[in-house]
N, C-alpha and C positions, 0 to 999 in steps of 0.2 A: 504494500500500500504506500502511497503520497501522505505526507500532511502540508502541504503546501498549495498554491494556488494557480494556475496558472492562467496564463494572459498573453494579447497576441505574441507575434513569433516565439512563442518558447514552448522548447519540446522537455516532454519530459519521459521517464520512467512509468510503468505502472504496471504490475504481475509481470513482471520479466519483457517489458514490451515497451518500444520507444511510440510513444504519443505524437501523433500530428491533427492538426487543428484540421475536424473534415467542414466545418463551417460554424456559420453564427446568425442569428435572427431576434428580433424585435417582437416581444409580446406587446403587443398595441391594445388598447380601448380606446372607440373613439370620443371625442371630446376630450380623454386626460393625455393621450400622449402614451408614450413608452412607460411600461409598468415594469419589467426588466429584460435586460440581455440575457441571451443564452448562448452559451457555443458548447459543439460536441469534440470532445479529442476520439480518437478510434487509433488503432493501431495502421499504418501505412497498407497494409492489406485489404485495411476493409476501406479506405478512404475512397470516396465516391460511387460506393456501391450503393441498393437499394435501400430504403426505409428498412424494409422490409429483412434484410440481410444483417442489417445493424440491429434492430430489433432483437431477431433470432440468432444470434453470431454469442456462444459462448467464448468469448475473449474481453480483454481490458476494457474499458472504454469509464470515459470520463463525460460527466454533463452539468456545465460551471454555469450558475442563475447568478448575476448581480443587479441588485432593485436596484432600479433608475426613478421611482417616486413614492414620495411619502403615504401615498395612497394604498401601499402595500404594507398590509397588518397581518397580524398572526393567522385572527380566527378567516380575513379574505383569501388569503395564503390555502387554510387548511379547504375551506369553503370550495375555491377552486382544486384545489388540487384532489375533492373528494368527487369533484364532476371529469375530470381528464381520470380519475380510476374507473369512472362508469363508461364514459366515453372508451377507456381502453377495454374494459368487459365487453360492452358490447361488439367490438369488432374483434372477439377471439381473444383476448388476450383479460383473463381473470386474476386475479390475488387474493388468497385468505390472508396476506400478512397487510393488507391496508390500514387495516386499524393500526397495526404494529409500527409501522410509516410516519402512518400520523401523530401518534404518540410521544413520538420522538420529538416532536415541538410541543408538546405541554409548557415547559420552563421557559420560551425562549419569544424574545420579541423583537419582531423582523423592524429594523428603518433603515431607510434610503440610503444607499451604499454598503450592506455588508453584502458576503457571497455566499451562496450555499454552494456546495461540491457534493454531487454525487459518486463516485469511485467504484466500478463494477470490476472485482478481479475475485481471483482464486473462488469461485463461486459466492460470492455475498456483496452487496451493496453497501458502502461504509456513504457515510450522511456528515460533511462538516457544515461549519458555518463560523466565517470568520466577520465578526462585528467590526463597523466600521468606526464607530466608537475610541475601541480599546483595542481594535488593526491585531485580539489576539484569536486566534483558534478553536474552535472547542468540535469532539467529535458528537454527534449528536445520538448516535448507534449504529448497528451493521446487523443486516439482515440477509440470512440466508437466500440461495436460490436463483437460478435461474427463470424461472418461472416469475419470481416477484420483479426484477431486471425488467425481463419483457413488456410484463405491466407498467412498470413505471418510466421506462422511454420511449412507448408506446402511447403516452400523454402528450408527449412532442412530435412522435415519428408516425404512429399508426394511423389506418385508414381513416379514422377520424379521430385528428388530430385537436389541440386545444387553439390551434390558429393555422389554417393554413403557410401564412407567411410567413411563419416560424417555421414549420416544416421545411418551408422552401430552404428558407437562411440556413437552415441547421444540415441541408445536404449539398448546398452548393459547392463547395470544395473550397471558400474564401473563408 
């Protein structure tokens, strides 16, 4: 595993595997503007392959959110992210560990500028989040499974995604 963050040009390590940035995309609402940035690192094999291939691809893969406005709060955070696990069920891609996911933010209060990092290796999803506050670290948990993975970049990546043009940004190879 990583505990650090990564940002454009930089590659990094992650389950024995050199990271490249396979893109980046804009969660938008309209009238507020960009809600946060996302980019996906993947390992140089799977870069510019399908949704659908990075989805289902057990290997590394990294997926970096940093809020870009104050209008992202915990319980809107958990709110959507309970509708991208429905959105990811219904097109094939389920998780019993949702709640488990979500839980993981109980303590924790999202403002503008910190990052979350999801981290997929060795089979489990490790959760940070570095506050932009106090610029420190904290792991939030690690959740087993392949299957839970699927579900969760499956919010960004799958057939019905939580924004199109996030989908897009997050496969374009920039």
């Amino acid at each position: 595993m990583v505990s650090f963050f990564a940002s454009d040009g930089f590659s990094f390590m992650l389950g024995g595997k050199g990271m490249v940035k396979n893109g980046t995309g804009n969660r938008t609402k309209f009238l507020f503007g960009t809600l946060y940035v996302a980019t996906l690192y993947v390992p140089a094999d799977l870069k510019g392959k399908s949704a659908k291939d990075v989805i289902e691809a057990n290997e590394p893969m990294s997926m970096v959110l940093v809020i870009e406005s104050n209008l992202i709060t915990k319980d809107r955070f958990l709110e959507a992210t309970v509708e991208g696990f429905n959105k990811a069920a219904s097109a094939g891609y389920p998780s019993a560990m949702k709640q488990a996911y979500l839980d993981q933010f109980k303590k924790v209060e999202l403002k503008k500028g910190d990052v979350l990092t999801m981290n997929y290796a060795g089979g489990a999803v490790v959760t940070m989040l570095k506050a932009a506050a106090s610029n420190k670290t904290e792991t939030l948990g690690t959740i087993a499974g392949l299957e839970f993975k699927k579900a969760l970049y499956a919010i960004w990546l799958g057939p019905n995604p939580v924004q199109e043009s996030l989908k897009k940004g997050l496969l374009s190879g920039k």
